[in-house]
Structure formats: C-alpha cells, structure tokens
C-alpha positions in Angstrom: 11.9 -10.0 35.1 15.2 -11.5 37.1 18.0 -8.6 36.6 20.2 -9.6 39.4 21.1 -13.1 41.3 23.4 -13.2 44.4 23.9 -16.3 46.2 26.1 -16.9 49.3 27.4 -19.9 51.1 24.9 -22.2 49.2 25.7 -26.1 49.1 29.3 -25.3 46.6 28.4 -21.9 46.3 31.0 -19.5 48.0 29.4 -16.5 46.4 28.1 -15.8 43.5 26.4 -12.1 41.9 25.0 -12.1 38.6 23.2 -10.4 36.1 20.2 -10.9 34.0 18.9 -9.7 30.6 15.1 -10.0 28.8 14.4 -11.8 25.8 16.2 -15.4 25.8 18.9 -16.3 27.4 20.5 -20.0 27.8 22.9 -21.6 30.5 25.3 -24.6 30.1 27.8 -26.2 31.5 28.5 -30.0 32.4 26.7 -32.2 34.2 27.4 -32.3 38.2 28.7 -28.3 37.6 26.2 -26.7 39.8 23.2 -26.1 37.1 20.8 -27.8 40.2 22.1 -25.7 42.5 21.6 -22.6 41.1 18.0 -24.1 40.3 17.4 -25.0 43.7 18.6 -21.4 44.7 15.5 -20.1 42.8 13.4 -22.0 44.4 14.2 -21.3 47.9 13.4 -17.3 46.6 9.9 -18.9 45.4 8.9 -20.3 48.6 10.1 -23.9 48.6 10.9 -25.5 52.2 14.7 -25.0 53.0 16.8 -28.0 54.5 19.4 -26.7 57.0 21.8 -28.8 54.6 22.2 -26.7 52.3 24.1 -24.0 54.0 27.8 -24.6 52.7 30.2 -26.4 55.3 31.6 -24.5 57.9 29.0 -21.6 57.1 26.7 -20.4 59.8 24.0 -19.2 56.7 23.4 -18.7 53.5 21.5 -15.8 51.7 20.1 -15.8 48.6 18.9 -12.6 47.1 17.4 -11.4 43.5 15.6 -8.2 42.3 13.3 -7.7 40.1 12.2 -5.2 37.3 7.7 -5.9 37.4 7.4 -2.2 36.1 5.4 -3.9 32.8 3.3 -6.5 34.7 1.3 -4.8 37.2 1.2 -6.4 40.8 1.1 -3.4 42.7 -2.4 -4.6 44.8 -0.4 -7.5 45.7 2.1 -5.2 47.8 -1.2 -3.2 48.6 -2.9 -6.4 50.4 0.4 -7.8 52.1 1.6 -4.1 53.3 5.2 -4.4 51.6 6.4 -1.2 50.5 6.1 -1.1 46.6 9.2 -0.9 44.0 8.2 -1.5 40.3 11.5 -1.1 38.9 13.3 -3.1 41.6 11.8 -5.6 43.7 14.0 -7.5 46.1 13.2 -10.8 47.4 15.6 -12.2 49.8 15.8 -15.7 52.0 18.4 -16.3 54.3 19.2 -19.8 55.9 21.2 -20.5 59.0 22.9 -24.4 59.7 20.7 -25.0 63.1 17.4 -24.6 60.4 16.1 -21.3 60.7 15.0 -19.9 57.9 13.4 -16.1 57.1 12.0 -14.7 54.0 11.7 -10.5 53.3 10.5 -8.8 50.8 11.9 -5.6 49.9 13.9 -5.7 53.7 10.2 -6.7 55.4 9.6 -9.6 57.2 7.2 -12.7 55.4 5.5 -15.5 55.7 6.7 -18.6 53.2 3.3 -18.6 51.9 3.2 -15.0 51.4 6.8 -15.5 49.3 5.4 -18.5 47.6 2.2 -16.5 46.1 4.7 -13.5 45.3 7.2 -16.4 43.4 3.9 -18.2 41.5 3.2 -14.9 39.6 7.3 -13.8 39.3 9.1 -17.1 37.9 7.9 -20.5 36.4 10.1 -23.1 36.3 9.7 -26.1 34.8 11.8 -28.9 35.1 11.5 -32.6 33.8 9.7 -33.7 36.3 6.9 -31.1 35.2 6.2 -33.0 32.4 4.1 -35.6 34.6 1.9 -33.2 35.2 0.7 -34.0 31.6 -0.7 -37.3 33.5 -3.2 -35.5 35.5 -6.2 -34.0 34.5 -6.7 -31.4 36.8 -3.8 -29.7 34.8 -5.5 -30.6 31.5 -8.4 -28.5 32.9 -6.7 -25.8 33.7 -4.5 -25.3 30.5 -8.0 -25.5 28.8 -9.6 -22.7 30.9 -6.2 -20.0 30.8 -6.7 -20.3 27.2 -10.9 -19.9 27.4 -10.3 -16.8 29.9 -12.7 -18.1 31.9 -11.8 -16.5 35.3 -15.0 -14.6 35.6 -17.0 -17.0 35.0 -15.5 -19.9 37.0 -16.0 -17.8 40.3 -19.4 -17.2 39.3 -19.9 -21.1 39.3 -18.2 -22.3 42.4 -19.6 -19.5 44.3 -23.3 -21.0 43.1 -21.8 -24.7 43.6 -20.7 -24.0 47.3 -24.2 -22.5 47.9 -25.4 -25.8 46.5 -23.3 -28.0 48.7 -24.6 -25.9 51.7 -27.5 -26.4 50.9 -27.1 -30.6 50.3 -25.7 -30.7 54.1 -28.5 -28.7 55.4 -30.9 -31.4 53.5 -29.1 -34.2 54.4 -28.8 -32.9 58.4 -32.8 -32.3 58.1 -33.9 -35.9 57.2 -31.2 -37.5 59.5 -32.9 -34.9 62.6 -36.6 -35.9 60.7 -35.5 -39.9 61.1 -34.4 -39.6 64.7 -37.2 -37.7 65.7 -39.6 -40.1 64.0 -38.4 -42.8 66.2 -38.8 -41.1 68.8 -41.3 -39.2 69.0 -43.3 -41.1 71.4 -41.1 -40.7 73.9 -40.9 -37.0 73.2 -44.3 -36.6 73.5 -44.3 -38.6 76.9 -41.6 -36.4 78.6 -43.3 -33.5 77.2 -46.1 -34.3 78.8 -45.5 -35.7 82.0 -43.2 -32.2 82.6 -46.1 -30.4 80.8 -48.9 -32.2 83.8 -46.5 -31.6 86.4 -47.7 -27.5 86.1 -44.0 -26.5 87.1 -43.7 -22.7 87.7 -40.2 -21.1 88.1 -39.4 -20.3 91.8 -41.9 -22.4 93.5 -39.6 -25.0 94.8 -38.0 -22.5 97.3 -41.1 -21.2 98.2 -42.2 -25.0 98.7 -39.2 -25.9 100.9 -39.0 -23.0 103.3 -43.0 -24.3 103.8 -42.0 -27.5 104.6 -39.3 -25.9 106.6 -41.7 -23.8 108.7 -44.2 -26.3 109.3 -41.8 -29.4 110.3 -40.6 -26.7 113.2 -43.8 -25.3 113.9 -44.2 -26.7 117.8 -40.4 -25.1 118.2 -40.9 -22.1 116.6 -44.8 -21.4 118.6 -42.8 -21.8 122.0 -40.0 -19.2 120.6 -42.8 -16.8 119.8 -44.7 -17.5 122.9 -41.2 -16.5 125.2 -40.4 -13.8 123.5 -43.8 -12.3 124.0 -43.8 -13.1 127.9 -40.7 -11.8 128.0 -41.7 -8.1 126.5 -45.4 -8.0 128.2 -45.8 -10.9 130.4 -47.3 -10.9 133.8 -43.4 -12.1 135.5 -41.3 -9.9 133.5 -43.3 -6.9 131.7 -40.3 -5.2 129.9 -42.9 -2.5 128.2 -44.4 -2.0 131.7 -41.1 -1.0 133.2 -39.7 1.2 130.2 -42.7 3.0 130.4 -42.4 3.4 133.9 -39.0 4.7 133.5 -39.7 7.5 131.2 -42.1 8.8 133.1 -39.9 9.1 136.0 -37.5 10.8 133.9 -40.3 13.1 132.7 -41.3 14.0 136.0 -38.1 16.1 136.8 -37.2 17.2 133.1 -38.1 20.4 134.3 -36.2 20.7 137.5 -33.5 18.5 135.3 -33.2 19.3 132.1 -30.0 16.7 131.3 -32.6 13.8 131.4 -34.8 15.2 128.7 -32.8 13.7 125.9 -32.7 10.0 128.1 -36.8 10.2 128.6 -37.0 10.4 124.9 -34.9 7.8 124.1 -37.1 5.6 126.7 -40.1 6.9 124.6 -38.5 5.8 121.0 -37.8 2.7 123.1 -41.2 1.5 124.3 -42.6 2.1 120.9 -40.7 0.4 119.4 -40.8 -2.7 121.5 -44.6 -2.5 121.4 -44.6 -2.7 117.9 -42.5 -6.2 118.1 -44.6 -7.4 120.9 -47.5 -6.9 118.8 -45.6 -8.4 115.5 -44.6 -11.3 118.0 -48.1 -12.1 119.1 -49.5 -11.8 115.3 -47.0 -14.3 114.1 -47.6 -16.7 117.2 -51.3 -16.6 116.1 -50.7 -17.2 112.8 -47.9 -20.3 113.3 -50.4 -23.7 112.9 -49.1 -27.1 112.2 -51.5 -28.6 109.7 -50.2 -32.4 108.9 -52.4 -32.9 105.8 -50.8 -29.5 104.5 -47.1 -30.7 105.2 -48.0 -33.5 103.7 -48.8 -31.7 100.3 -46.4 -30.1 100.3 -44.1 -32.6 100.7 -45.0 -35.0 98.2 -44.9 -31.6 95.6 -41.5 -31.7 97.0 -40.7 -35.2 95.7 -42.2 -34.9 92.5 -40.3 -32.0 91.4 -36.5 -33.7 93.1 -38.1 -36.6 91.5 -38.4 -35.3 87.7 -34.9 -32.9 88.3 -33.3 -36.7 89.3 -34.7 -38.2 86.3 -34.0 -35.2 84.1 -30.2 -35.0 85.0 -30.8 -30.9 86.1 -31.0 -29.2 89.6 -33.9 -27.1 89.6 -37.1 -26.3 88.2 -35.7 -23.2 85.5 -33.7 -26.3 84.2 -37.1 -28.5 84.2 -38.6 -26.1 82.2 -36.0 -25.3 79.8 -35.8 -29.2 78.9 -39.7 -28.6 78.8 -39.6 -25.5 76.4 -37.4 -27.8 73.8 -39.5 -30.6 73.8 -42.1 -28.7 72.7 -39.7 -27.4 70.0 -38.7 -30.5 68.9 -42.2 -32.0 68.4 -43.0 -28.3 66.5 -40.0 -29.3 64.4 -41.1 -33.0 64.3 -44.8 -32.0 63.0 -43.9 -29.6 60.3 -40.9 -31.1 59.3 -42.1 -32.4 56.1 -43.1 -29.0 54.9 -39.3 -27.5 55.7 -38.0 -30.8 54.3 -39.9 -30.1 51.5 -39.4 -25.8 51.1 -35.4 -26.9 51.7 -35.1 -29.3 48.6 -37.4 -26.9 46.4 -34.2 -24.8 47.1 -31.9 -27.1 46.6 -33.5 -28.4 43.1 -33.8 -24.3 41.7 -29.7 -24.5 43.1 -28.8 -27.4 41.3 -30.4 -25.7 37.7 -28.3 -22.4 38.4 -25.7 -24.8 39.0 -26.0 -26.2 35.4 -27.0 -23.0 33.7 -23.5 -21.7 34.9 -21.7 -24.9 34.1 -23.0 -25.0 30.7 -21.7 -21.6 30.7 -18.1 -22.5 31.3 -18.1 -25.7 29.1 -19.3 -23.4 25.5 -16.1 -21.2 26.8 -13.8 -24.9 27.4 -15.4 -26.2 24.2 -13.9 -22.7 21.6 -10.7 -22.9 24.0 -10.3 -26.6 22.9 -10.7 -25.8 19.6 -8.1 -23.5 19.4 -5.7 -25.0 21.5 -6.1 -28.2 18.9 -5.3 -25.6 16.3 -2.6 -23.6 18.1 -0.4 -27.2 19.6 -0.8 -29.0 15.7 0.9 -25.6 14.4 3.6 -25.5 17.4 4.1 -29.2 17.0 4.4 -29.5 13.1 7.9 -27.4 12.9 9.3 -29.6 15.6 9.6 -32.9 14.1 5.7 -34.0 14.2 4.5 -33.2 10.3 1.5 -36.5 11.1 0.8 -35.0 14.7 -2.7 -35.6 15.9 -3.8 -33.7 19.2 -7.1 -33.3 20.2 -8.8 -32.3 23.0 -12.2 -34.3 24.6 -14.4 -32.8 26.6 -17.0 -34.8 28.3 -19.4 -34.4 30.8 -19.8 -35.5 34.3 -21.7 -34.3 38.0 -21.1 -31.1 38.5 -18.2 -30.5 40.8 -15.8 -27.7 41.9 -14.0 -26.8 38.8 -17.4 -27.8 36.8 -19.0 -30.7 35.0 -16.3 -31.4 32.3 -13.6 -34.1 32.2 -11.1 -33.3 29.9 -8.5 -35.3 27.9 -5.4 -34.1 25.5 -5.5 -37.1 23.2 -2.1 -37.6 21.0 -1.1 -39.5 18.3 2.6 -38.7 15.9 1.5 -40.2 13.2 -1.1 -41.4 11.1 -1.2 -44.7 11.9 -1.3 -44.7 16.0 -4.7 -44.4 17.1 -5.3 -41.0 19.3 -4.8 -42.1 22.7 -3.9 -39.8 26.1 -0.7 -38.3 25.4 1.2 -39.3 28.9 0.2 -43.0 27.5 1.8 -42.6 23.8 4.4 -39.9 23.4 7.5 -40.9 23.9 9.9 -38.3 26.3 11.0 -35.8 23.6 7.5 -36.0 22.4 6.0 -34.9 26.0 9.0 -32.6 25.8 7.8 -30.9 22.7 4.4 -30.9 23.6 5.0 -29.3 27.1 6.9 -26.8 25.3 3.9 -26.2 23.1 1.8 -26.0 26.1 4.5 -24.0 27.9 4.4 -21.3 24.6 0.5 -21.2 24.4 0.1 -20.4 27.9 2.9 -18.0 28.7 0.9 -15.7 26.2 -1.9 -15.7 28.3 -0.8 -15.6 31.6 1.7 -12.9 31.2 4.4 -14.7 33.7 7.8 -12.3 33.8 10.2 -15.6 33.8 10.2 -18.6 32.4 13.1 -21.1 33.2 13.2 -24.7 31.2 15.1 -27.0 32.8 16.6 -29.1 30.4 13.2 -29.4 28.3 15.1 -30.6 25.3 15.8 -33.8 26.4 15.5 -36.6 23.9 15.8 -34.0 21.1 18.0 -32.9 19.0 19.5 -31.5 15.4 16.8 -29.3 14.0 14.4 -30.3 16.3 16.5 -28.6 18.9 16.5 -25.8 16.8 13.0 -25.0 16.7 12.2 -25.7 20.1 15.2 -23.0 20.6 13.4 -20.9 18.1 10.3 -21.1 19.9 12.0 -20.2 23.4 13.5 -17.3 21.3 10.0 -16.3 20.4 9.0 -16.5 23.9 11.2 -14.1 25.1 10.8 -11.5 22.4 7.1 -11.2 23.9 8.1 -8.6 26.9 9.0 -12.1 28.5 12.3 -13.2 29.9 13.2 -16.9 28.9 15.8 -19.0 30.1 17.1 -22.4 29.2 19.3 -24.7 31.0 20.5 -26.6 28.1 23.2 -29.3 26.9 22.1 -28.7 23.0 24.6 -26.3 21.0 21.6 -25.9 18.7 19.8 -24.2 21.9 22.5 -22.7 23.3 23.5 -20.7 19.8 19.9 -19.3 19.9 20.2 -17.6 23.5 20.9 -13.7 23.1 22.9 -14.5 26.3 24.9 -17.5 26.9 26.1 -17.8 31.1 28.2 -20.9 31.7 27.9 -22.6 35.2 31.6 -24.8 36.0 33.2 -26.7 38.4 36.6 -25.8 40.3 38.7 -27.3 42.9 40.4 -25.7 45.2 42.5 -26.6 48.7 39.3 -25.9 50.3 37.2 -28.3 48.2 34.7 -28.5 45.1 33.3 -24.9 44.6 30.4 -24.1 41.6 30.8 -20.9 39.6 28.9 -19.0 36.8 30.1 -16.7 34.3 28.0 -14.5 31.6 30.4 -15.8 28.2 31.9 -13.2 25.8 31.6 -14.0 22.4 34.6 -15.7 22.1 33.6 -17.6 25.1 30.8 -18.3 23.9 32.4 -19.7 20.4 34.8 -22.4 22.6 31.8 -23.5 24.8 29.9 -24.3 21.5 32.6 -25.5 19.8 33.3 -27.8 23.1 29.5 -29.1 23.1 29.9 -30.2 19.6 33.2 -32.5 19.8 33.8 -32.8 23.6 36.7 -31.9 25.6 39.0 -31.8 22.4 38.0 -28.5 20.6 39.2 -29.6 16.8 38.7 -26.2 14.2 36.4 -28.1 12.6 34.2 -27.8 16.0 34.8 -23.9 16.2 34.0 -23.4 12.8 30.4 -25.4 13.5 29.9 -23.4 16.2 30.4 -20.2 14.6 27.9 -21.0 11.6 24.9 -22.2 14.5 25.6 -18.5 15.8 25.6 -16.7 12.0 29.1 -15.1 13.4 
C-alpha cells in the first residue's frame, strides 16, 4: 500500500509530500491542474523511461520518492533474489532525474536496474488509465484474464516447459533432414574424397621424414666428399690427427714420473684420442652408408607431390590436417548411411512430445473452460447494477495448434441488450460500456491477484448519475478487501464515495504555473462537491446536493 508521496522539481511541481490511506480514496480537481503529472510521477517510481524534460525549469533534478507498507502481501523472496535489504512495514522506492538525462533508481537507498524497479512496481501498483481499455482489443489479454481467474500457474509452466522441449526437438528434426538432403546430393563426392585420401595410405609424420630423404639424397655427392675430408683429415695418410695425439700422450707419459705436472695433460690427450677415434669411425660408417639411388629419390619425390598435391587441393598444410578432413568424411558418410534410422528414432520423439504436449494442453483448457464459466457469471452480476439489466457476455474458447500460452483462442463476446447479437466487446460496446466492463474485469481480478494499489484513471468516463454510483461502490468494495483504491475522478457521485477525498489545483505565481495537492477536510470536501455539481458558482442548493451524496 502507497502511505507516503513526495515529489520535487517535477514538470509544475515545486514540491510536494503527501499521505496515503487504505481502503478508497478519490482525487479531483480540474482539468489541466496537474492530475497527469502526479500520474506520470507514479510511473517513473514503476519503471517507466524518464525524459530529461520533465525536470522543472531552472532545476538541475527532480526526485520522486514513495514508501510502502507490503507487511500483508508477502514479497520478501523478491528482496531475497535482488539482494535489497528488506522492510515490510516501509519500503522506499526512490528515482531521481537530472536535466542532462541521467536517471537512477534505488530501492530502500540501493542502487537498481529500471527493470529491477519495473518488476518491483508490476507487483506494487496497477494503474490503469483510458488508454488501458484497448487492451480489451487484444487477445492475448483475454487469455490471461481467463487463466488468473482458472489459477492456472502451475500448470501453464508445466506446459511450456513440455512445448519448448517440443520446439527443440522440431529444429533438431528439421536440421536433420536439411543435413540428410545435403548429404544425399552429395554423397558421391563424399565418398570420392574419402577415398582417394583413404588410397593415398597417409600416416601422420611421414612427410618430414619424406623430405629430409629427399633432402639427403639430392646432396648425396656433396655430403660423401664432406665425410670423405673429414675422415682424411682425422686418420689420413697426409694429416693423421689420431696418429699425432697418440704420439703426444705418450711423450707426456714418458716423463710423468720424473714430471708429475704433465700427468693431468697426458690424460687429457688420452680422453682426446678416444674420443676422436670414435668420430673417425662414426665418420667412416656414415660415408659407407651415404648412396645416391636415383630410382629411390625418385619415389620419394613423387610421394612428395602427392601428399603437397592433396594438402593443395584440400585447402590444409600438412598431413594431420589431411587426415582430419579424412576422419570426417568417414563421419559424414556414417551419418549419411544411418541417417534414416536417427531421422526416424528423432521424430518417434518428437510425435510421443507432441501427445504430452496435448495431454497438458487439454489440461489447461478444462481449467480455461470452469474459469470462463465463472467469469460469465461473475461480469453479468458486476455489469447488471451498473446500467446493463439485458447484458450478455460470454466467453469462447476454441481451439487451435498448440502454442506458447496453449492451444485456445479466446474471445469476450458482448452484447447490452437483447436485441444486439453477441459480438467481441472492443467491436460493440460503446466507451462507458468498455469502461464498465474493464471495471468489472479490473474487480474480478484484483481479488485474485492480490495487487496492494490500484489507481483508475478516470475510468468513469462516459458515465454518470447512478451508474457512477455503482462503479464508485464497486471501487469502495475494492478497497475494503485489504486493497488500497484510488480514483482520479470528475464525477461527484465517485468522489462522495472515497473515504478520502485529495484535491490536485492550479496556482500562479511571479515564478509561473505551479501544481499542488491537498488531502480535503470535510468542509473542503463539501465546497469541492458542491463546486462539481454547479461549476464555478457554488449556489446552496449545490452544497446541500453535495452533502446528501456524502450522507453528512
């Protein structure tokens, strides 16, 4: 429930602070006062965009502020899952606006996103203003009037969580056959690229092995006459480098004794000439060993060119890469030649999806089908009192695909009178019709959802006299329901029903056109009545009228 509003430096708002009661309260005042404003203050607390403009002139911001009492309805989890500290008994919700167009949203003093605001504001306050009643145009509202009533949360989940399953499963099916036709066509040439990498007997690594081959052989002549010098050079008959370290060490040997400082240098000689030995023989091995074979280089060669000849074709740069496009060839033919069986396993699913589907759906409509029947009842009794004895209003369900929200279409049929066939009511009722039905509508459903506020926004238009009356009776019954109602009205008839009466006026002053609002005594209350009734000229008559539509 709203307790407290306080608006600063918004549009012709200087500032403004004012309490709120429970039950049903009305607000008045002449058209141009302000009424919108104060409106469009609300929303901006619900989560509706903010336009720079409407920070006053010659203000840098505006703030807008309101706490709430939610101590009877609760929404703790939602302060749980959003991590805002948690105040049943006073909740403040707070937007401020600067002029350059920054705007920030808190929620008792933290930080939020709009959206976070906006889901806070959809369970907090529902106002509905005249262009609201369009909504009785579109079906998907139809729907869900029908399924607040039928209580049908439960089971609605339960059905689009089975329907999304089902269109999962559609994509995969439909994604299948596209992959099956593709590959269909071209399977041939799938099967000829498999098998020309498949005859090519590709193994992973060979083509370095292949190349430092080629390598060795196209050099062989320089690399034989390397060898051959290197092995002169350490044993040869010209220059015998073993020869002469061995001869060294053994001088050195000879006078270790006599010498001992050379002992460690004769050893060093021996470590020497072994080692060298050991290349020389390595040397000699390898020059034995080095061949040039043409028809061998030749071989290997023309391996060489059919594997840079496939990697050319098939866009990659060595063999792993030839072997991976090899691996899903294979794959896709696999998938190719049992494709009819998955195809067919796939839409086996699907079908025993599409039944659950429809199970749940039928499901939902037997719950749509009770709630319709009820809300006939409950709108025929709502609209009889005001002004409708003949009304007709029906509601037809019929069937269609299944889709998100189910397979049912529905339709509020209407008809005044007896003699008006029943037709959809956003084609037939006039605007205080619509106005009286939404009301209806508005009554029915407020008793199910459980919504703290409900603000009407001049929902009486094209009404009046004792049809006024009721519909204020009506909001009165409303707000008796541990529900707080408010109606921004121009009917005395309404405004004598509010327990609270607020006036919203104009004044102007050197600095301009400012908008107030007041809370009205009782005597205040009389004179703005009174003034309702005959206009600007109060007569006695007028007070007198206005004291019997509030039993004073």
């Amino acid at each position: 429930m709203l307790k407290q509003l306080y608006i600063k430096n918004f549009t012709l708002i200087d500032e403004l602070d004012m309490a709120f009661h429970g039950g049903f309260s009305v607000i008045t005042g002449e058209t141009g006062a302000g009424k919108s404003i104060i409106l469009g203050a609300i929303g901006l607390l619900l989560g509706q965009r903010a336009d720079s403009k409407s920070v006053k002139m010659g203000c840098e911001k505006c703030v807008i502020e309101a706490h709430f009492d939610m101590s009877r309805y609760g929404m703790e989890s939602f302060f749980e899952e959003n991590e805002i500290e948690y105040d049943a008994a006073d909740t403040i919700i707070r937007r401020e606006l600067t002029a350059a167009g920054k705007s920030r949203a808190f929620i008792n003093d933290s930080p939020v996103a709009l959206s976070v605001l906006k889901d806070l504001g959809e369970q907090l306050v529902d106002v509905h203003s005249q262009h609201q009643n369009l909504l009785l145009n579109k079906q998907d509202f139809q729907l869900e009037v029908v399924d607040i009533i039928a209580d049908d949360a439960r089971q609605l989940a339960d059905y689009q969580q089975s329907y999304i399953h089902y269109q999962t499963l559609q994509k995969e099916v439909e994604h299948l056959r596209e992959e099956i036709s593709r590959g269909q066509q071209n399977v041939e040439f799938l099967q000829f690229q498999f098998d020309e990498l498949s005859n090519a007997q590709l193994v992973d690594g060979e083509q370095e092995e292949l190349e430092q081959r080629s390598e060795t052989m196209t050099h062989a002549e320089d690399i034989k006459q390397a060898l051959y010098e290197a092995g002169t050079a350490l044993s040869g008959e010209e220059s015998d480098i073993l020869s002469s370290l061995k001869k060294a060490a053994s001088s050195l040997h000879a006078i270790e004794q006599v010498f001992p400082d050379v002992a460690e240098l004769a050893g060093r000689l021996d470590s020497s000439y072994i080692e060298l030995k050991d290349v020389d023989g390595d040397v000699n091995s390898l020059l034995e060993n080095v061949d040039f074979d043409p028809a061998e280089l030749e071989s290997v060669n023309n391996r060489l060119d059919r594997i840079y000849s496939l990697q050319k074709k098939y866009r990659v740069d060595s063999v792993a890469g030839l072997l991976t496009i090899q691996s899903d060839l294979q794959r896709q033919l696999a998938t190719i030649e049992n494709s009819d069986e998955a195809l067919a396993d796939l839409e086996r699913q699907l079908t025993k999806t599409l039944e659950e589907v429809k199970a749940k759906a039928d499901v939902l409509t037997k719950k749509r089908q009770k709630a319709a029947a009820l809300i006939e009842q409950q709108m025929r009794d709502r609209l009889v009192p005001l002004g409708m004895p003949h009304v007709r209003f029906q509601i037809v369900i019929e069937q269609e695909a299944p889709a998100r929200n189910g397979q049912d279409k529905v339709s509020f049929l209407f008809s005044a009178n007896t003699s008006t066939p029943l037709q959809p009511v956003s084609q037939v009722a006039s605007g205080g019709e619509i106005a009286r039905v939404m009301l209806s509508l508005k009554a029915m459903i407020s008793g199910a959802v459980k919504l703290p506020t409900i603000i009407f926004d001049e929902i009486d238009t094209g009404v009046s006299g004792k049809i006024a009356e009721q519909m204020a009776r009506m909001m009165a019954e409303m707000g008796r329901a541990e529900r707080q109602v408010i109606s921004i009205t121009h009917l005395p008839q309404i405004a004598a029903l509010g327990t609270t009466h607020y006036k919203v006026y104009k004044e102007e002053t050197a600095q301009g056109t400012t908008s107030h609002m007041q809370m009205l005594t009782q005597d205040e209350r009389v004179r703005e009545i009174a003034q309702m009734l005959s206009g600007s000229d109060v007569s006695e008559a007028a007070i007198q009228n206005a004291k019997e539509l509030l039993k004073l």
